[in-house]
C-alpha positions as CSV (number, residue, x, y, z in Angstrom):
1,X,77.5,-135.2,-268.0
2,X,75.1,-137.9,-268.0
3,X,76.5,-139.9,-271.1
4,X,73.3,-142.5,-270.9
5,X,70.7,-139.6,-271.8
6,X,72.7,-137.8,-274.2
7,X,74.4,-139.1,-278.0
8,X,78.3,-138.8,-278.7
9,X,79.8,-135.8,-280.6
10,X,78.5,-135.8,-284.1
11,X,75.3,-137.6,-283.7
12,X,71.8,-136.8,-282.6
13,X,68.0,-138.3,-282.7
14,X,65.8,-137.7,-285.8
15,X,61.9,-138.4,-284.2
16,X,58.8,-136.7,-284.9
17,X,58.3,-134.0,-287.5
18,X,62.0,-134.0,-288.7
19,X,61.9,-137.4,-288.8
20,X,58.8,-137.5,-291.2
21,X,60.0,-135.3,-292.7
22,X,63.2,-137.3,-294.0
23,X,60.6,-140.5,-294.7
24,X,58.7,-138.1,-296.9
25,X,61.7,-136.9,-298.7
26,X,62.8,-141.2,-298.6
27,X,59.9,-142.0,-300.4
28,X,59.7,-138.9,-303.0
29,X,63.9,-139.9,-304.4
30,X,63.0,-144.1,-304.2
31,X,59.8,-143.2,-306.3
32,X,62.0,-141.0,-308.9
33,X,64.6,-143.8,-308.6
34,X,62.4,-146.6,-309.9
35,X,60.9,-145.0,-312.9
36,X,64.4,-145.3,-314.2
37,X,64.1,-149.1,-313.6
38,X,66.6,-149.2,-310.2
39,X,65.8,-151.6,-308.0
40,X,66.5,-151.6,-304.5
41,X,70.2,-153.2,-302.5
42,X,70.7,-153.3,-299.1
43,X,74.4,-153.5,-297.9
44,X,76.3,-154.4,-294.4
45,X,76.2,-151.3,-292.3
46,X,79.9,-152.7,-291.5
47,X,82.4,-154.6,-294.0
48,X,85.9,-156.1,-293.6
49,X,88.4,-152.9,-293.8
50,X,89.7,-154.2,-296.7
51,X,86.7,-152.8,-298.8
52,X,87.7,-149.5,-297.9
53,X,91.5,-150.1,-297.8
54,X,93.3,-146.7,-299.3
55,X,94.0,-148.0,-302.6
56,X,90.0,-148.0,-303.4
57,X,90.2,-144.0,-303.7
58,X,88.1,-143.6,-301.2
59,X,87.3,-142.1,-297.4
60,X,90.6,-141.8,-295.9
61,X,91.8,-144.4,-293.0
62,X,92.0,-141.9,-290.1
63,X,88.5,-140.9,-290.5
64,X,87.2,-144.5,-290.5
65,X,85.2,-145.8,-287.9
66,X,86.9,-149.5,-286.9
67,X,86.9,-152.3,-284.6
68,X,87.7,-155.9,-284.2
69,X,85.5,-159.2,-284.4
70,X,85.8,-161.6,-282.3
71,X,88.4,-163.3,-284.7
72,X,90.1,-160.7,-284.3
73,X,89.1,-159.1,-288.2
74,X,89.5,-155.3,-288.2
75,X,85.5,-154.2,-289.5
76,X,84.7,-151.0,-290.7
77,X,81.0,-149.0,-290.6
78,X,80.1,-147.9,-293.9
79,X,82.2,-144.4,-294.7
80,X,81.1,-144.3,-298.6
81,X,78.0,-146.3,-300.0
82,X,79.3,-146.8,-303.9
83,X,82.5,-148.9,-302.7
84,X,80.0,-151.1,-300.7
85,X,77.5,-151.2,-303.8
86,X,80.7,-152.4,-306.1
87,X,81.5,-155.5,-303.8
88,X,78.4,-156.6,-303.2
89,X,77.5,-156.2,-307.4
90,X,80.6,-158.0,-307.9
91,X,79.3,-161.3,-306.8
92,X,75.8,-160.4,-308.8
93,X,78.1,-160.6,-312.0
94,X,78.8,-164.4,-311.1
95,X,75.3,-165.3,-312.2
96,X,75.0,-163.0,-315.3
97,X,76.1,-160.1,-317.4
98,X,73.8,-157.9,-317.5
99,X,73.8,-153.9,-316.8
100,X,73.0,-153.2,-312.7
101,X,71.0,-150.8,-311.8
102,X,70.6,-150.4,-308.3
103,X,69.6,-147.7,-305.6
104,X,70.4,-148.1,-301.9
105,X,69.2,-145.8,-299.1
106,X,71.6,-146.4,-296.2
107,X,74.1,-144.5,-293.9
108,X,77.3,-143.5,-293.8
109,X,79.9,-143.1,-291.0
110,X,83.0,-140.6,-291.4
111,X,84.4,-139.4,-287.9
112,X,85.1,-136.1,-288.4
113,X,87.7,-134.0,-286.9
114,X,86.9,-131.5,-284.3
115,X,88.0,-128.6,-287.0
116,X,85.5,-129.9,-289.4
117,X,82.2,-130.3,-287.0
118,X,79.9,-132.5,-289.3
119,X,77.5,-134.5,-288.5
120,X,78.9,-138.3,-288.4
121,X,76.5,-139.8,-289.8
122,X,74.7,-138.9,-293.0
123,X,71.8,-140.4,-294.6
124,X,72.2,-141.1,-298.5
125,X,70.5,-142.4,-301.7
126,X,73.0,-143.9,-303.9
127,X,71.9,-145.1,-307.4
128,X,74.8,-146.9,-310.0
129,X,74.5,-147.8,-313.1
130,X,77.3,-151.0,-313.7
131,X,77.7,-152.1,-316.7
132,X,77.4,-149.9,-319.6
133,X,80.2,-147.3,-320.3
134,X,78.9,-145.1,-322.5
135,X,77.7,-141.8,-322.9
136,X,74.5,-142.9,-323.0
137,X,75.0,-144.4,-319.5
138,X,76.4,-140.8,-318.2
139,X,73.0,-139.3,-319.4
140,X,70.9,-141.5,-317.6
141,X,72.3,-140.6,-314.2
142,X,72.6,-137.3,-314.5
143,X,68.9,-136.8,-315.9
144,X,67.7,-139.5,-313.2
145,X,69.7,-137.1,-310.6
146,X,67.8,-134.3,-311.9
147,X,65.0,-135.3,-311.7
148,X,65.4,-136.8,-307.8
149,X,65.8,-133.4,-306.8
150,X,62.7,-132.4,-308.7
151,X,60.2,-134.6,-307.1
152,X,62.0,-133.5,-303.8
153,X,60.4,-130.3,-304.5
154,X,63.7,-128.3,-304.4
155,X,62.9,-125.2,-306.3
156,X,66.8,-123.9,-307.0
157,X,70.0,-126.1,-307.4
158,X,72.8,-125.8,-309.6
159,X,74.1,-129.1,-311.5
160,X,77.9,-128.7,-312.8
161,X,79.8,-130.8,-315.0
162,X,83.1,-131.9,-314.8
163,X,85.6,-134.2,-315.9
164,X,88.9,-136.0,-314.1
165,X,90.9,-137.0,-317.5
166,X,91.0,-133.0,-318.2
167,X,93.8,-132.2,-315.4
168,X,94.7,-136.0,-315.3
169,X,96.0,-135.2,-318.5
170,X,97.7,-132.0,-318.3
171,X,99.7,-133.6,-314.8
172,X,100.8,-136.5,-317.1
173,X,101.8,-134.1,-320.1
174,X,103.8,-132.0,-317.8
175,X,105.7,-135.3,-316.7
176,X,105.7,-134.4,-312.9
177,X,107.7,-136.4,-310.1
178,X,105.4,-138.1,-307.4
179,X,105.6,-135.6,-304.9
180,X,104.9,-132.9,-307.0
181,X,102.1,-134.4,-309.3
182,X,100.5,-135.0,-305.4
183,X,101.0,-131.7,-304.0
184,X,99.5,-130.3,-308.0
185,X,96.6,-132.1,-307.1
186,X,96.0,-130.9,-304.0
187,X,96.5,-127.6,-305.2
188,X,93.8,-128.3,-307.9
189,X,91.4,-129.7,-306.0
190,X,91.4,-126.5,-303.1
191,X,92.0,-124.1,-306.6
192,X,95.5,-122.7,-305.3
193,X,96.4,-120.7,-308.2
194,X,99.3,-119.3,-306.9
195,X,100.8,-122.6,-305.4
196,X,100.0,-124.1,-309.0
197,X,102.0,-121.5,-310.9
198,X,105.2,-121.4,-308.2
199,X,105.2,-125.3,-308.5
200,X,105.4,-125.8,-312.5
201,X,107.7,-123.2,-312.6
202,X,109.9,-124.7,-310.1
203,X,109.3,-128.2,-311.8
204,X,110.6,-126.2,-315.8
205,X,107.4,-127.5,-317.2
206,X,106.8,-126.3,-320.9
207,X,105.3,-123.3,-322.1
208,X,102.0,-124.7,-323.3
209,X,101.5,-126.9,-320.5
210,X,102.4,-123.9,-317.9
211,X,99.6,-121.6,-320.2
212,X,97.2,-124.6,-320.1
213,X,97.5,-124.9,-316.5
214,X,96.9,-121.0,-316.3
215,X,94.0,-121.0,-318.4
216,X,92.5,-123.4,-315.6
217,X,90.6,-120.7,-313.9
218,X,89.0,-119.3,-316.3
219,X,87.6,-123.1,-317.7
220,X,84.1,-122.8,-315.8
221,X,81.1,-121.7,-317.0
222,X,78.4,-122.3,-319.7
223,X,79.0,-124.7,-322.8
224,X,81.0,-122.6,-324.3
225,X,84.2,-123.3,-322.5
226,X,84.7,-126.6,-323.8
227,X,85.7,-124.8,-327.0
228,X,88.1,-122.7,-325.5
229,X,89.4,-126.1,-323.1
230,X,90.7,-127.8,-327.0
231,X,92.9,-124.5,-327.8
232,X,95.0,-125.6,-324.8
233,X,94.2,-129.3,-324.0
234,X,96.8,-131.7,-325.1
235,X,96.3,-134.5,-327.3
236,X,95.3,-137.5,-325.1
237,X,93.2,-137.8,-321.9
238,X,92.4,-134.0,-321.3
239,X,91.1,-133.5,-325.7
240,X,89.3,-137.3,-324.7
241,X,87.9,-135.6,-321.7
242,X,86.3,-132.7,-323.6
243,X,85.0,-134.7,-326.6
244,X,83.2,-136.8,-323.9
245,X,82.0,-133.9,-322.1
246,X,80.4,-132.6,-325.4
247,X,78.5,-135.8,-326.4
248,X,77.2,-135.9,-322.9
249,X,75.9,-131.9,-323.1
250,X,74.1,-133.1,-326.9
251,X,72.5,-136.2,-325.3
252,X,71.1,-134.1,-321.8
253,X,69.3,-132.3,-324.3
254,X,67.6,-135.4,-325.6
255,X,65.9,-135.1,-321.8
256,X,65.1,-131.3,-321.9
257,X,68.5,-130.4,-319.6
258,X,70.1,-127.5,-320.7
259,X,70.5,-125.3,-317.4
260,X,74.0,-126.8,-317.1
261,X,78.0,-125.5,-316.0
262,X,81.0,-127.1,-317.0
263,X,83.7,-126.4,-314.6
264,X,87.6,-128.4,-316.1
265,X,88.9,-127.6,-312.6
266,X,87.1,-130.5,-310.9
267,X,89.1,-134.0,-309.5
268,X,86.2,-135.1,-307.9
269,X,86.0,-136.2,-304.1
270,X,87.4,-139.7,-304.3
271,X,90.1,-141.2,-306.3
272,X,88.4,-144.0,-307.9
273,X,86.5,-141.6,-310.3
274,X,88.1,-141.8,-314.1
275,X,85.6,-140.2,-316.4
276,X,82.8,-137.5,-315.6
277,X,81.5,-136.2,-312.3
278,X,79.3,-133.7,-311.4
279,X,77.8,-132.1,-308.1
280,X,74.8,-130.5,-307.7
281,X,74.6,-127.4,-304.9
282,X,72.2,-124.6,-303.8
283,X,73.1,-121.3,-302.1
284,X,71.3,-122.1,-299.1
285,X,73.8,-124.6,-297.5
286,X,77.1,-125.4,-297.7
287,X,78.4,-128.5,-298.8
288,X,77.2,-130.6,-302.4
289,X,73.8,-131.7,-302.1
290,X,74.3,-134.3,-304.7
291,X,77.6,-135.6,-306.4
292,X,78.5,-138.7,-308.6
293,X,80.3,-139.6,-311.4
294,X,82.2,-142.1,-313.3
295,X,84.0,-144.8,-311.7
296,X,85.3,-147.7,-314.6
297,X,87.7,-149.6,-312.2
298,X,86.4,-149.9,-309.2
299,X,84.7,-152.8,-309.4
300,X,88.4,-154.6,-310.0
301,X,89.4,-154.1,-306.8
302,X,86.4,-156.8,-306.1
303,X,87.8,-159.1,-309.1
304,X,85.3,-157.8,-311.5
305,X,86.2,-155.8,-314.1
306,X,82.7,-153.8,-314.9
307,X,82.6,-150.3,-316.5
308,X,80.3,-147.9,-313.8
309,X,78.9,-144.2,-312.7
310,X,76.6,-143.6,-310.0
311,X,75.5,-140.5,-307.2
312,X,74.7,-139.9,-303.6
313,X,72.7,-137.4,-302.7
314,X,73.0,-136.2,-299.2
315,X,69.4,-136.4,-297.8
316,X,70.2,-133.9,-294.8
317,X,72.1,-131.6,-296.3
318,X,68.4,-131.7,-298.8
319,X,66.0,-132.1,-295.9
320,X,68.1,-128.6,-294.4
321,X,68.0,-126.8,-298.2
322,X,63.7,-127.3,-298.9
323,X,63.8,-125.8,-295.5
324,X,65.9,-122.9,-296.4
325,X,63.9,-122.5,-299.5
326,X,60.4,-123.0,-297.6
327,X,59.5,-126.2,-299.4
328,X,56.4,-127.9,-297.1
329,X,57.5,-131.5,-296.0
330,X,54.7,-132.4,-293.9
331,X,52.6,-134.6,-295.9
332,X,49.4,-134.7,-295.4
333,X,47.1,-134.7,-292.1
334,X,46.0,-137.5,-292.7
335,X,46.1,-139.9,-289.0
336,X,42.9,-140.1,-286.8
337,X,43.0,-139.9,-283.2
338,X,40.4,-142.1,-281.4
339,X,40.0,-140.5,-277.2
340,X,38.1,-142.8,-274.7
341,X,36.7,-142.3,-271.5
342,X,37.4,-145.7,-269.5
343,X,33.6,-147.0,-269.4
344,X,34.0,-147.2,-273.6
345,X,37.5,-148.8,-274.3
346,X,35.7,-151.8,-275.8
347,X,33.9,-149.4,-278.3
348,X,37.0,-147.5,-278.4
349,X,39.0,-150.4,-279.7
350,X,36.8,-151.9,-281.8
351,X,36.7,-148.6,-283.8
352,X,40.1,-148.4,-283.9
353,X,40.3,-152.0,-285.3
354,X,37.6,-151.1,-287.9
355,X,39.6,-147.7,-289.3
356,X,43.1,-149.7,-289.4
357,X,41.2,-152.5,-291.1
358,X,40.8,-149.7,-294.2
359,X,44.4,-149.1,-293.7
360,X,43.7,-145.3,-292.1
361,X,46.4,-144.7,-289.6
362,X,44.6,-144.2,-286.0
363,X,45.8,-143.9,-282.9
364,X,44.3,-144.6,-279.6
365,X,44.5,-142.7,-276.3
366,X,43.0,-143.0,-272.8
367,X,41.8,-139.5,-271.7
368,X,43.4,-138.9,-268.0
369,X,41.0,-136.5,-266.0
370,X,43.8,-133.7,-265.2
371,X,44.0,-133.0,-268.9
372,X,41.8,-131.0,-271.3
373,X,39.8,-132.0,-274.7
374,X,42.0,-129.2,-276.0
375,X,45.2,-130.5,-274.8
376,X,44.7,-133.8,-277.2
377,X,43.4,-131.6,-280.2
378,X,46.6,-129.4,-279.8
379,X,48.9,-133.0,-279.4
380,X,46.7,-134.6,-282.5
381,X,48.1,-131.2,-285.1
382,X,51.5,-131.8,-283.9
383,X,51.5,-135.1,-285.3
384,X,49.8,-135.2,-288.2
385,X,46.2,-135.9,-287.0
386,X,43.4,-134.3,-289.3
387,X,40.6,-135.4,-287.2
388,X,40.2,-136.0,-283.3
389,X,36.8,-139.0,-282.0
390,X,36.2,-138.6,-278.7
391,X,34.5,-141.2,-277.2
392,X,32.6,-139.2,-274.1
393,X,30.0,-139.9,-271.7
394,X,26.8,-141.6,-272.2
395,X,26.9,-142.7,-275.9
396,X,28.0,-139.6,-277.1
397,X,30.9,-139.0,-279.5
398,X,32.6,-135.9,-280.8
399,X,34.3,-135.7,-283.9
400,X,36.7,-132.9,-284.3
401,X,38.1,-131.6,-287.7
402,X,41.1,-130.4,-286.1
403,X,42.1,-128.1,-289.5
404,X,38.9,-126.5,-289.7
405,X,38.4,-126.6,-285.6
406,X,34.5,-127.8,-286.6
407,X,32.8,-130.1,-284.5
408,X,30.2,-132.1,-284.6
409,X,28.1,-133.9,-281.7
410,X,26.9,-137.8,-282.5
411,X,25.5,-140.5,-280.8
412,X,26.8,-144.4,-281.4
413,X,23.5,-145.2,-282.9
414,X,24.0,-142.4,-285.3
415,X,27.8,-143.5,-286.3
């Protein structure tokens, strides 16, 4: 194979339609994004490894991408934007104390395994809110999520609810050594039911903790089963968890957000989340669209200790779901295409000059005798042209409304 026309495993070319597409889509999230007051960050599209060492909770080491410096440093392309966004707000914190609120669109490197087949690379919006703590703080994300997937014009998606301090504190009430509290949360987090129940019963964990546990499955679904979560939750952590959970569900109403699930089952991705999280998914792909969630001690890893809750939402896996669900992307037809015979290049450029002048996108092109007038009309609809001046013999000129296929015959006097 000819490795110098073709990209690596995992990777490909976004041009043309797709790849207006995805600006489109870009532009609709940022504008959602800053009528919450975000403003924009840009981080390093590589960081020392140490931002992403293991104990940060996040993408693990073996699907890292990494290399040396020349000082020999081991550097490490961006797996996860909100570690990243944490450093870097960090060192904002030496110059005040304010809440941070900050969106970054950027992306992200994980190198998947051959089992797995993802795409490598994935393009993101990530919004957090550093600072505030509170419920109030919670609200704002998720309605600001929302509403990002709104103005994407995504007509069906699912947002559900969770919280980590629910099973965080049923492991610690059933007092679990360190291998089994691990493999309990990996059973958790791909819902093994079966291995859950053969390991507490192995482990002699309590009655109530056992029927807790049990009563895991059947803690997802509509408001509701935050009631039945307090019959079983212990006092602590997992009772914290629900109360939180509750205020949250009061406040989203505040916002008109009601169409909501709860599912007690979710530990979230990464292991830097300690309060909330929440995904948001649609039938038509797999994978989360959207997920996020509450992350209070991240930012001490950096030597800042800031309370903070953020999302990402996965732009591809979007771009692929308003597909599925027919949503137009195109934008509007809205670029000019100026064609010249040779003898009126001068004319041809001085038009040009004059439509970019009014800030109308136009692009020029040199008609080559071997192709047709219709060859150009059929190029200018595949990208984006509405309109198609052709700049013909003698001082004539054509102008061709290339939706409507009307035309209409001028002379340069007449322009």
């Amino acid at each position: 194979m000819d490795q110098t026309l073709h990209t690596p495993e995992g990777v490909r070319d976004i041009y043309q339609k797709e790849c207006r597409k995805k600006l489109e889509l870009e532009r609709k999230l940022h504008q959602a994004a800053v009528l919450y007051g975000y403003q924009d960050i840009q981080t390093p599209m590589f960081e020392y490894a140490d931002v992403f060492q293991k104990d940060i909770g996040t993408v693990p080491s073996k699907e890292q991408y990494k290399f040396f410096d020349r000082e020999g440093e081991i550097l490490t392309l961006r797996p996860d934007m909100t570690p990243a966004i944490a450093r870097a707000a960090a060192g904002l914190y030496e110059t005040g104390d304010m809440p941070l609120r900050l969106c970054c669109f950027g992306e992200t490197f994980v190198n998947h395994s051959n089992q797995q087949r993802g795409q490598n690379i994935s393009a993101q919006l990530d919004a957090e809110l550093i600072g505030v703590g509170t419920a109030d703080a919670d609200v704002e994300m998720l309605a600001m999520a929302f509403d990002c997937l709104k103005e994407s014009g995504l007509k069906q998606f699912h947002v559900t609810l969770g919280h980590v301090g629910f099973c965080q504190g049923l492991m610690e009430a059933a007092c679990l050594s360190g291998e089994s509290e691990r493999l309990l949360r990996e059973y958790l987090r791909n819902g093994n039911a079966s291995g859950i129940k053969m390991l507490l019963n192995q482990s002699k964990v309590g009655n109530e903790i056992k029927e807790a546990f049990e009563k895991l499955e059947e803690l997802h679904g509509t408001a509701e089963i935050l009631k039945i979560a307090r019959k079983y939750a212990p006092v602590g952590k997992a009772m914290e968890a629900i109360s939180r959970l509750e205020k949250v569900f009061e406040l989203l109403k505040l916002y008109g957000i009601e169409e909501i699930s709860f599912d007690l089952r979710m530990t979230g991705k990464y292991g830097y989340y300690t309060g909330m999280i929440f995904r948001a998914e649609t039938g038509e792909v797999s994978g989360d669209l959207m997920r996020g969630g509450r992350y209070d001690h991240l930012l001490e890893k950096y030597g800042k200790s800031r309370p903070a809750v953020g999302f990402t939402i996965n732009i591809d896996r979007l771009l692929e779901a308003l597909e599925k669900q027919e949503v137009s992307m195109d934008g509007e037809m809205d670029r000019t295409i100026v064609l010249f015979l040779p003898e009126r290049q001068q004319e041809a450029i001085e038009l040009v000059q004059e439509f970019r002048s009014l800030k109308k996108q136009t692009e020029l092109i040199g008609k080559r005798p071997e192709c047709a007038l219709e060859e150009y009309c059929r190029y200018g609809l595949e990208h984006f042209a509405g309109r198609l001046i052709y700049l013909k013999e003698g001082k004539l000129i054509e102008v061709h409304n290339l939706l409507t296929n009307e035309q209409q015959t001028i002379t340069a006097e007449e322009e």
